[in-house]
C-alpha positions in Angstrom: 152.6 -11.0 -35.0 151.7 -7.6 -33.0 150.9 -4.3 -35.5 154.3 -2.3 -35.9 153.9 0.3 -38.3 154.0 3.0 -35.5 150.5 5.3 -36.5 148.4 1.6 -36.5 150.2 0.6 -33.3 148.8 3.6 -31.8 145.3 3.2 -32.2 143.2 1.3 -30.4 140.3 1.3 -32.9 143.3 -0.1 -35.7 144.8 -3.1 -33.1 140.8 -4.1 -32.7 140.1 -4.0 -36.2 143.1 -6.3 -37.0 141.6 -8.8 -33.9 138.2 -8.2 -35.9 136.7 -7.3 -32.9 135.1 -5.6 -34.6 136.4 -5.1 -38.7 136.4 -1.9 -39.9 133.1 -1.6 -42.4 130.4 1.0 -44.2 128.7 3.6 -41.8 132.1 3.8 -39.7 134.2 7.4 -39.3 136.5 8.9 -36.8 140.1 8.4 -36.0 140.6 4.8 -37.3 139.1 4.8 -40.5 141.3 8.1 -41.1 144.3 6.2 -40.6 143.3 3.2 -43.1 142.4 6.2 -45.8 146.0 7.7 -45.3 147.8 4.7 -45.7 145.7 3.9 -48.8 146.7 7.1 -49.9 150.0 6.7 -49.0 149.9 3.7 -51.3 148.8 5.3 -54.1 145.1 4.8 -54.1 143.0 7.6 -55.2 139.8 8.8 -52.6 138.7 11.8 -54.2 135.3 12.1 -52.7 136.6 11.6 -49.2 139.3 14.2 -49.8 137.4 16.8 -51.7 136.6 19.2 -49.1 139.5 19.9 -47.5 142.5 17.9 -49.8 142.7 14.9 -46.2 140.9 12.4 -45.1 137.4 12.6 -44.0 137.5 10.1 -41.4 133.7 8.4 -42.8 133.8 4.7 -44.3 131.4 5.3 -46.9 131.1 3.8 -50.2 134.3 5.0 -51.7 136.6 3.8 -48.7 134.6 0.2 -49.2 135.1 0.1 -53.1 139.2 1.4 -52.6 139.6 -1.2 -50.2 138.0 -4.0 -52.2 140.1 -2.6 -55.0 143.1 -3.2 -52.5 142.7 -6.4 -51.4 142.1 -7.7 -55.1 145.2 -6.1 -55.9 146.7 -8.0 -53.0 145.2 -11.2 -53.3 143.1 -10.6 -50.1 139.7 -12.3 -49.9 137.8 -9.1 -51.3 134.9 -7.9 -49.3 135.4 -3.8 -48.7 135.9 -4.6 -45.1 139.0 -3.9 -42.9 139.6 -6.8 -41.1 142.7 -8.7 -39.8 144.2 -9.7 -43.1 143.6 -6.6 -44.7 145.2 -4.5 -41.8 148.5 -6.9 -41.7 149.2 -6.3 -45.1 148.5 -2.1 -44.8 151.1 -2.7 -41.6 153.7 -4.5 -43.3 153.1 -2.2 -46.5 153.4 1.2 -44.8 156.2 -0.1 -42.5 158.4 -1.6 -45.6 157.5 2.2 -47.0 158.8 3.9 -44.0 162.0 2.3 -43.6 161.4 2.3 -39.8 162.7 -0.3 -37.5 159.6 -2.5 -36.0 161.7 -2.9 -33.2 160.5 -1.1 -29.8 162.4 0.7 -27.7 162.9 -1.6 -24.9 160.8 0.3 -21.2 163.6 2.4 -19.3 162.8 2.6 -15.0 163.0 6.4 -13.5 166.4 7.0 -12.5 166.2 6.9 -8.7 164.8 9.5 -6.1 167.7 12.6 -5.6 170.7 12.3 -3.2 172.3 15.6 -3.2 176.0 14.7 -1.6 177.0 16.6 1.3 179.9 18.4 -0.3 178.1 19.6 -3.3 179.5 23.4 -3.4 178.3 27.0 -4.4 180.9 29.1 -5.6 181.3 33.3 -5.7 179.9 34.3 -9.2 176.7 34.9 -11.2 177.4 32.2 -14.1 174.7 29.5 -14.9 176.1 26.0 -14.8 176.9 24.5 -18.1 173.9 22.2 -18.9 174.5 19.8 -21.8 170.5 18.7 -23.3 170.0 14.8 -23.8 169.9 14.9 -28.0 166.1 14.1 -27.9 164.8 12.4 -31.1 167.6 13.7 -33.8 167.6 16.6 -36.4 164.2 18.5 -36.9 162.6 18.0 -40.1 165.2 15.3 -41.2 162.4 12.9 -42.8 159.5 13.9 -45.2 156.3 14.2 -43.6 154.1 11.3 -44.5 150.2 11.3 -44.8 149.1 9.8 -41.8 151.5 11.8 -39.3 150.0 14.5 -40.6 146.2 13.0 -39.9 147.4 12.2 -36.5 148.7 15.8 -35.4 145.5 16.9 -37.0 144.0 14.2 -34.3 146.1 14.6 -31.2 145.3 18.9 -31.3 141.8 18.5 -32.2 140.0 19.9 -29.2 138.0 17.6 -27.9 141.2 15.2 -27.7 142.9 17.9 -25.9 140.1 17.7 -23.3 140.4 14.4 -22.9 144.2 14.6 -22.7 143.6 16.9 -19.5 141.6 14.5 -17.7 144.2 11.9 -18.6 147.5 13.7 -18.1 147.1 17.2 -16.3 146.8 20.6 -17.7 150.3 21.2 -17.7 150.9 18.2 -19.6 148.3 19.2 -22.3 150.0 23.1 -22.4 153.4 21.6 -23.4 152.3 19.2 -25.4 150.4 22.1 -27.4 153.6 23.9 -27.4 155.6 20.8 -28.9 153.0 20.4 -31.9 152.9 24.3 -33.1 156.0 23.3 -33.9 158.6 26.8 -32.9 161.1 25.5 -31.3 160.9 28.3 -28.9 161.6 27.9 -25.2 158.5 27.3 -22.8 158.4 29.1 -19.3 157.1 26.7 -17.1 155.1 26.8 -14.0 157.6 25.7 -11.2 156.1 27.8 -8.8 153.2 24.7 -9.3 155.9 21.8 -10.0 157.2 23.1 -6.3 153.6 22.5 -4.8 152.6 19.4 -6.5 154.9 17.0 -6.8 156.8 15.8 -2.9 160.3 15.6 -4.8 160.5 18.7 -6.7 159.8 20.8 -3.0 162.8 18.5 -1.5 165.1 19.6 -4.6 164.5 23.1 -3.8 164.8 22.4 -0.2 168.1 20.7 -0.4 169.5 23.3 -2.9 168.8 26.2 -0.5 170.5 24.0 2.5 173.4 23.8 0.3 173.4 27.4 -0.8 172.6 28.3 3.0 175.7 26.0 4.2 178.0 28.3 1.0 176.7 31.6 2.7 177.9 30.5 6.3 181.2 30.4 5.1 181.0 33.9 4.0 183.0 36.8 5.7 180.8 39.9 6.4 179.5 42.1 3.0 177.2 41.4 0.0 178.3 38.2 -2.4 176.8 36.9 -5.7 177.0 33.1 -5.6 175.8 30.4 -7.8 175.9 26.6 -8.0 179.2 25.0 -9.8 177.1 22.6 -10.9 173.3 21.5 -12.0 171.3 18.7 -10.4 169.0 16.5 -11.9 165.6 15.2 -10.9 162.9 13.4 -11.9 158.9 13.7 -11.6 157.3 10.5 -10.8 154.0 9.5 -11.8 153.2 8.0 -8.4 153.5 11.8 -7.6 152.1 13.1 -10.3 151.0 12.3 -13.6 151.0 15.9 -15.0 154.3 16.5 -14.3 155.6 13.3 -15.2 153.9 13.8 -18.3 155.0 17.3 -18.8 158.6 17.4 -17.8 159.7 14.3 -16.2 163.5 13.9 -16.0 165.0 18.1 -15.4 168.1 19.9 -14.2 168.5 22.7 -10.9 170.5 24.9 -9.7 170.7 28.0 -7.4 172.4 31.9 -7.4 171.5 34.9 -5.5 173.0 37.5 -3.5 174.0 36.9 -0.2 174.4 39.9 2.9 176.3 38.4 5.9 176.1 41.0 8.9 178.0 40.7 12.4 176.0 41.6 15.1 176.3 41.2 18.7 174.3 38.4 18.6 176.0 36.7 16.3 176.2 37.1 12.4 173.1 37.3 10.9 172.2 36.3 6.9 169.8 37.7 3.7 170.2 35.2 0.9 168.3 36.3 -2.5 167.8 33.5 -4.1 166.6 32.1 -7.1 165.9 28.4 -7.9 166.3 28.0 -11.5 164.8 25.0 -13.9 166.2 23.4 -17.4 164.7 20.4 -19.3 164.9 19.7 -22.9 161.0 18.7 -24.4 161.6 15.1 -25.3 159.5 12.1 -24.2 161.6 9.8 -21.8 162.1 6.0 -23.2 159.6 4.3 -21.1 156.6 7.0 -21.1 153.4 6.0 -22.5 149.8 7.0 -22.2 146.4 6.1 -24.0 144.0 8.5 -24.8 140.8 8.7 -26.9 142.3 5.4 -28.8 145.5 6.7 -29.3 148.4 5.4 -27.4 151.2 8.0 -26.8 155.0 6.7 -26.7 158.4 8.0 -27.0 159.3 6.6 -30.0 156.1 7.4 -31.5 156.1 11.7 -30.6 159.7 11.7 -31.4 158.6 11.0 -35.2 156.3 14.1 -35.6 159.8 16.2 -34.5 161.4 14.3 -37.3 158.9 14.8 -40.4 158.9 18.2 -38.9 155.2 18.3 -37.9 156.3 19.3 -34.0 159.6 20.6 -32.6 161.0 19.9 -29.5 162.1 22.6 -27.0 163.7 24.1 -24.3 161.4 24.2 -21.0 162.7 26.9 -18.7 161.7 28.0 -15.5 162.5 30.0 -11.9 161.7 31.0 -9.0 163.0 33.6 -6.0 162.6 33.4 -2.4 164.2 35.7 0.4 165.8 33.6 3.6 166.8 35.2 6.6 168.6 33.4 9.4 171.1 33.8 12.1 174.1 31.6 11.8 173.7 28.0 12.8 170.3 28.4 12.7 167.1 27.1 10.5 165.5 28.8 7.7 162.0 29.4 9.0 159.7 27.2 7.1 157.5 29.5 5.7 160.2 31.6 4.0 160.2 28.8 1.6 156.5 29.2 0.9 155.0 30.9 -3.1 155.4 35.0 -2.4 151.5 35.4 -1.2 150.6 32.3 0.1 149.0 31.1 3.7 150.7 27.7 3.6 
């Protein structure tokens, strides 16, 4: 039977341990043996020299972790040799699960939702109201749960710099940023960089596309003089990884919509049009059912970053974001294509 106390099912250097290849022994530290400490702790065992100078885990198998281990597995009826092998971590998995009240069972893998169709008849209306956007309800009430001992040895883990640096070679920078944001734990909303969502990932530059056609098709209908319009309603979309794994990683599934001002002038050409326009962006910070990512021995899921929001070790958050473009066109023309280019750029 697979590890599925959550923190152990994480770590790479745990599952190996529990295959003994290889046990967990003297002269060991780092991330695994800090997790076996905590959950000793958890249990009630005392490691006062590997605690002493900063009150956590030090992370360093030495001869204290051996002799509270050995004192654990007596206790246990373990064969009692100081070293974390398979029987030793099954019975610190089923202890620490039975302690957390959580439910071993995983969250079964959910596919994308499929690429955008934006229907023909999707309207704009005359205004300068947002859409009502209602978030999905992410992983429950903040702070809901106590805060247990090796949640708090992972967040001390997963923002430790030289994880973060391996996190941006693994997921993107943007990724690593809002996942930064998530675990100092404010709540407050994150202004995104759409103007780089836009320019790296295929889809999002066809939402925006599509939203200005339909906002452009809104405007043609306009008699002459200066309108505010806006979107009745928000669309979603949905950053793949094939695309690209920061984004996917850093927002994934979001919601659009457009407003600006619109001038329609008659000329003796025909009437002409100036649309203001900004593209705005909503997502709620919540990892999608499905995600996961492993990184420096620690696998990354939904289920398991939605717990540090629960104990209250990381808050999840609003990700906002827009951008503004100027179109010009004459009626039942095309927006030139490079209107729809960053302010600045040669592209």
């Amino acid at each position: 039977m697979p590890l599925v106390y959550p923190p152990f099912a994480a770590s790479t250097r745990i599952q190996d341990a529990f295959k003994n290849q290889p046990t967990m022994k003297r002269r060991e530290s780092g991330p695994g043996v800090v997790l076996v400490q905590t959950a000793l702790l958890e249990l009630g065992y005392k490691l006062p020299i590997s605690t002493r100078k900063t009150g956590k885990p030090d992370g360093i198998y030495g001869d204290e972790t051996h002799a509270v281990v050995l004192k654990f597995q007596t206790d246990k009826k373990l064969k009692h040799d100081g070293i974390a092998g398979h029987n030793t971590i099954e019975k610190l998995d089923q202890l620490m699960l039975a302690k957390s009240g959580k439910n071993p069972t995983p969250s079964p893998p959910v596919a994308p939702p499929a690429p955008p169709v934006i229907p023909p008849n999707r309207d704009y209306k005359i205004g300068a109201d947002d859409p009502t956007i209602t978030p999905d309800p992410g992983s429950g009430v903040w702070g809901a749960k106590s805060a247990e001992l090796s949640y708090i040895a992972l967040k001390e883990i997963l923002t430790d710099s030289s994880f973060l640096g391996a996190a941006v070679i693994a997921i993107g920078d943007d990724a690593v940023k809002h996942l930064v944001h998530y675990f100092n734990n404010t709540g407050r909303s994150l202004t995104i960089d759409l103007e780089g969502m836009v320019d790296e990932v295929p889809t999002a530059k066809k939402m925006l596309e599509f939203e200005v056609d339909q906002a452009k098709a809104f405007v043609e209908t306009l008699p002459p003089g200066t309108h505010q319009i806006t979107s009745r309603t928000a669309e979603s979309s949905y950053n793949y990884k094939d695309e690209s794994k920061n984004w996917y990683f850093a927002v994934g599934g979001y919601s659009v919509w457009g407003k600006g001002v619109a001038t329609v002038r008659d000329t003796p050409t025909g009437k002409e049009y100036t649309l203001q326009f900004e593209y705005k962006f909503f997502d709620r910070y919540n990892w999608d059912k499905g995600k996961a990512v492993t990184i420096a021995g620690i696998t990354i899921t939904d289920a398991f970053m939605g717990e540090f929001h629960k104990q209250g070790l990381a808050r999840e958050y609003d990700e906002i974001g827009s951008l503004r473009r100027t179109f010009q066109w004459k009626h039942g023309g095309l927006i030139p294509p490079g209107q729809f280019n960053a302010p600045g750029s040669r592209s």
